[in-house]
C-alpha positions as CSV (number, residue, x, y, z in Angstrom):
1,X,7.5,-65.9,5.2
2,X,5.4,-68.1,2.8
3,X,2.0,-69.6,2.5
4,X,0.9,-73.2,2.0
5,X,-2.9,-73.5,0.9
6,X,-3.8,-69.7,2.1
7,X,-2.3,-70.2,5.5
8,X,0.6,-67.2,6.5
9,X,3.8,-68.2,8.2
10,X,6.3,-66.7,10.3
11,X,9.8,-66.0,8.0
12,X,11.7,-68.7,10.8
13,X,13.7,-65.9,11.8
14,X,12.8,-66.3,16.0
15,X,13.5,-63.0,16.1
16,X,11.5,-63.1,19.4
17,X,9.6,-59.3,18.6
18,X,6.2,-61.1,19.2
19,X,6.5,-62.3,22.6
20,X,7.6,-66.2,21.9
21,X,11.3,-67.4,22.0
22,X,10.4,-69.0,18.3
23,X,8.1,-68.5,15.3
24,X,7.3,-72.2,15.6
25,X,6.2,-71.3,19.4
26,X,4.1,-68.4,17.6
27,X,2.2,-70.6,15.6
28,X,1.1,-72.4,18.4
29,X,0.0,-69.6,20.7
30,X,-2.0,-68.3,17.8
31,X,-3.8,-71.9,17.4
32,X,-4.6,-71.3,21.0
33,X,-6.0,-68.1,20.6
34,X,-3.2,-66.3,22.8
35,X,-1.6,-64.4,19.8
36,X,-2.6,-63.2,16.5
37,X,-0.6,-62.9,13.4
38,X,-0.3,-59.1,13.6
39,X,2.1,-59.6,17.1
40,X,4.8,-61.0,14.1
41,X,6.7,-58.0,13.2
42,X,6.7,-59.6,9.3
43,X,2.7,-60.1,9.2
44,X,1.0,-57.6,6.5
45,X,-2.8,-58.6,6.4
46,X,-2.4,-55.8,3.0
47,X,-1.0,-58.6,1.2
48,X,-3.0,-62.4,2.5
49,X,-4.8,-61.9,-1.0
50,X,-1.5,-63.0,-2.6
51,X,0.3,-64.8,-0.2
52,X,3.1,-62.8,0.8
53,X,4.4,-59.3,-0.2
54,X,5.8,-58.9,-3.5
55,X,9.4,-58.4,-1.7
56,X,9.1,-61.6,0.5
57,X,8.5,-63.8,-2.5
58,X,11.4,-63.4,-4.2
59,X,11.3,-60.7,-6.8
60,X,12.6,-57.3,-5.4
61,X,13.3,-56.2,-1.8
62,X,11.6,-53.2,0.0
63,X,13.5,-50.9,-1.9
64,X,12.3,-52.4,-5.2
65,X,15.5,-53.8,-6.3
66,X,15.4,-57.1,-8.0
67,X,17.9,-59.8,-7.2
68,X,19.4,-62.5,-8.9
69,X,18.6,-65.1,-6.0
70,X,17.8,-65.6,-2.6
71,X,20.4,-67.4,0.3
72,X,19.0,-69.7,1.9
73,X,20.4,-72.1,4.9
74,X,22.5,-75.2,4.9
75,X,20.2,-78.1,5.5
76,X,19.7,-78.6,8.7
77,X,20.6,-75.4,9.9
78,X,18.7,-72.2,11.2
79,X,20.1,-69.4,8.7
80,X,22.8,-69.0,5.8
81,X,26.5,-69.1,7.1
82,X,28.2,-65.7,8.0
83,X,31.9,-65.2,7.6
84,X,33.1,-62.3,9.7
85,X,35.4,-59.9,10.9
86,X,36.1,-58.0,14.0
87,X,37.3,-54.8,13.9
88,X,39.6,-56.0,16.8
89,X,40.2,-59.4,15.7
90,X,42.7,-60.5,18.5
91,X,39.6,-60.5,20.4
92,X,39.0,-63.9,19.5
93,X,42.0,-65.0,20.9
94,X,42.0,-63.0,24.2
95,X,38.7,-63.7,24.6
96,X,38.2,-67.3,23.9
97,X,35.9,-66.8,21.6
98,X,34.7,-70.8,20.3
99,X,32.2,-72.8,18.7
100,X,28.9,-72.4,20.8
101,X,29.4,-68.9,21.9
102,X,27.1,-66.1,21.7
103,X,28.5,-62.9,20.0
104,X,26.9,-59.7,19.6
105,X,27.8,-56.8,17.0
106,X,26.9,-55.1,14.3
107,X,28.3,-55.4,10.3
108,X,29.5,-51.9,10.5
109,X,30.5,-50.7,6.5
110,X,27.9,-52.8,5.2
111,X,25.2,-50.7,5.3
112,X,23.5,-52.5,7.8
113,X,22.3,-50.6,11.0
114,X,21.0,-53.5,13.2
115,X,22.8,-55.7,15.6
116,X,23.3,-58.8,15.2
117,X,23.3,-61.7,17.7
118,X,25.8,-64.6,16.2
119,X,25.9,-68.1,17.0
120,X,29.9,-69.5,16.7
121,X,30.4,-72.6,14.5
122,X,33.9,-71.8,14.1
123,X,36.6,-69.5,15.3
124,X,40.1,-69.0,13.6
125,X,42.2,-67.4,16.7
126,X,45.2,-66.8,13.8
127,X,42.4,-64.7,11.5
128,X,40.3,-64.0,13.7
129,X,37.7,-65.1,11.3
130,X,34.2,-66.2,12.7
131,X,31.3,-68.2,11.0
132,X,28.5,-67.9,12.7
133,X,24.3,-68.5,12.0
134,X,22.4,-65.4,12.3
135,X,20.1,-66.2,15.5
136,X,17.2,-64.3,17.1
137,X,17.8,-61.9,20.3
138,X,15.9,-64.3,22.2
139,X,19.3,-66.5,22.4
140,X,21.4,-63.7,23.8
141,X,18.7,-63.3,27.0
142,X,20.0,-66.2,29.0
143,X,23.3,-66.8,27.5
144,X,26.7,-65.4,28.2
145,X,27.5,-62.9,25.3
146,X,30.6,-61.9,24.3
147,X,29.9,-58.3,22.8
148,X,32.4,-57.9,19.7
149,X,30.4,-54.5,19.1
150,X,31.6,-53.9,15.3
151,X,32.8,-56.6,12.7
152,X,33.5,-56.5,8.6
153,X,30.9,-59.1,7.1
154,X,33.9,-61.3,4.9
155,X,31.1,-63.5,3.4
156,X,27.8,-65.4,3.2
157,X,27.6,-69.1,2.9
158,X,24.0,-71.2,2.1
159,X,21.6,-72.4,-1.1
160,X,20.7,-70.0,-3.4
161,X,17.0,-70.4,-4.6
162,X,17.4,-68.9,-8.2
163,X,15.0,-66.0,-8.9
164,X,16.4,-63.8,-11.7
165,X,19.7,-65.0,-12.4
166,X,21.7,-68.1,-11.6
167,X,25.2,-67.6,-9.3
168,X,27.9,-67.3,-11.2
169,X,31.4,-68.0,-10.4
170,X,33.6,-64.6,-9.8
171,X,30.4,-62.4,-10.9
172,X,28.9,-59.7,-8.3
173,X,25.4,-60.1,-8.2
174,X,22.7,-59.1,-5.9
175,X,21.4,-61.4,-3.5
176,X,18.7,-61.5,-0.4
177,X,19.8,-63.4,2.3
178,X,16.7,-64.8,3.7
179,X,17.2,-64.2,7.4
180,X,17.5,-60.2,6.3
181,X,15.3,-58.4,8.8
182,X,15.7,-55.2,6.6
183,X,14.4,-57.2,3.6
184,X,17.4,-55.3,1.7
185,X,19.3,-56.8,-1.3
186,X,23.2,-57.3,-0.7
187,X,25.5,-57.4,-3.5
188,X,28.6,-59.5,-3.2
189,X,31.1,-61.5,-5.4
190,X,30.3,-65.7,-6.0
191,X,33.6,-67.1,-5.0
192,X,31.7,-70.9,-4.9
193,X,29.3,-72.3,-6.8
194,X,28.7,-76.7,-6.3
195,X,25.7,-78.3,-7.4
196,X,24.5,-80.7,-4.6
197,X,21.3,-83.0,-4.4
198,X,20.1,-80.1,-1.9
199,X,20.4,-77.3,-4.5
200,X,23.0,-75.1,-5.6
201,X,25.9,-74.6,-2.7
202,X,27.4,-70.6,-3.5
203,X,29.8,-68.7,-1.0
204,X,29.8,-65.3,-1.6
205,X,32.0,-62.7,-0.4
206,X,33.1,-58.8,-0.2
207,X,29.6,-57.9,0.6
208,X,27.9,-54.5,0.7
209,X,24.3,-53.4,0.6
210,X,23.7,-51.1,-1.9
């Protein structure tokens, strides 16, 4: 969510909760007059005065924990990278699970109690390891879905946008990833950390929401 010159936008989540397969599609059916920014799940009119909510701009989450910095996607891609799991990981083999599928599950022993729908960019069949973008349910509507039903989450991948605290290599540190529908902060350990043109580059893995 952010503002630019007083005017709210959607987070870019496409979660699809407001009726339109994409916030950019929202955006236009409210400059037609056939939405409202209240039909976005993330809208608080409490808080136009400042922009966005206190949590949404990068200081604490909706619990009121601070975190060191927020995850942010790749460029040029829709959310943060997410290294995961399956509980049954021959799955991936059996199943043919590849780059372009659709997977569905949630990050059981997270503390996370929302399923996710995943969108493959790369399957190890020896690991079983997936990496996947975080995608609204709106993709899983018309697509075949291969329902993995419960995963580990192994690791985050994305640019950090500093807020209290830099990354910092082997430390664990609280972070927001900023497709988080539960606006919660995760804590995980920085196992990467390259400075690029397009900000810093972490990894971070063994992650938990505390």
């Amino acid at each position: 969510m952010e503002t630019e010159k007083g005017v709210w936008r959607p987070p870019g989540k496409d979660c699809g909760a407001c009726g339109a397969k994409s916030c950019r599609e929202f955006l236009l059916l409210v400059s037609r007059g056939e939405k409202v920014y209240p039909d976005c799940p993330f809208y608080e009119e409490t808080a136009m005065d400042q922009g966005t909510p206190e949590a949404l701009q990068g200081a604490k989450d909706v619990c009121g924990q601070v975190y060191d910095f927020v995850l942010l996607p790749l460029p040029g891609e829709p959310s943060a990278r997410k290294i995961i799991l399956p509980f049954r990981p021959d799955l991936v083999e059996r199943w043919d699970i590849r780059e372009g599928d659709i997977v569905l599950g949630r990050p059981m022993g997270a503390g996370c109690p929302i399923q996710h729908v995943l969108s493959v960019i790369d399957a190890n069949p020896v690991t079983g390891v997936l990496t996947c973008h975080t995608v609204g349910p709106h993709r899983a509507r018309n697509a075949e879905v291969k329902d993995i039903q419960a995963y580990h989450v192994a690791g985050f991948e994305g640019i950090a946008r500093v807020v209290k605290n830099p990354p910092g290599f082997t430390l664990r540190q609280f972070f927001l990833p900023s497709f988080c529908m539960m606006q919660r902060a995760h804590t995980g350990v920085v196992m990467m950390v390259l400075a690029k043109s397009t900000g810093l580059h972490v990894r971070v893995e063994d992650i938990r929401i505390d």
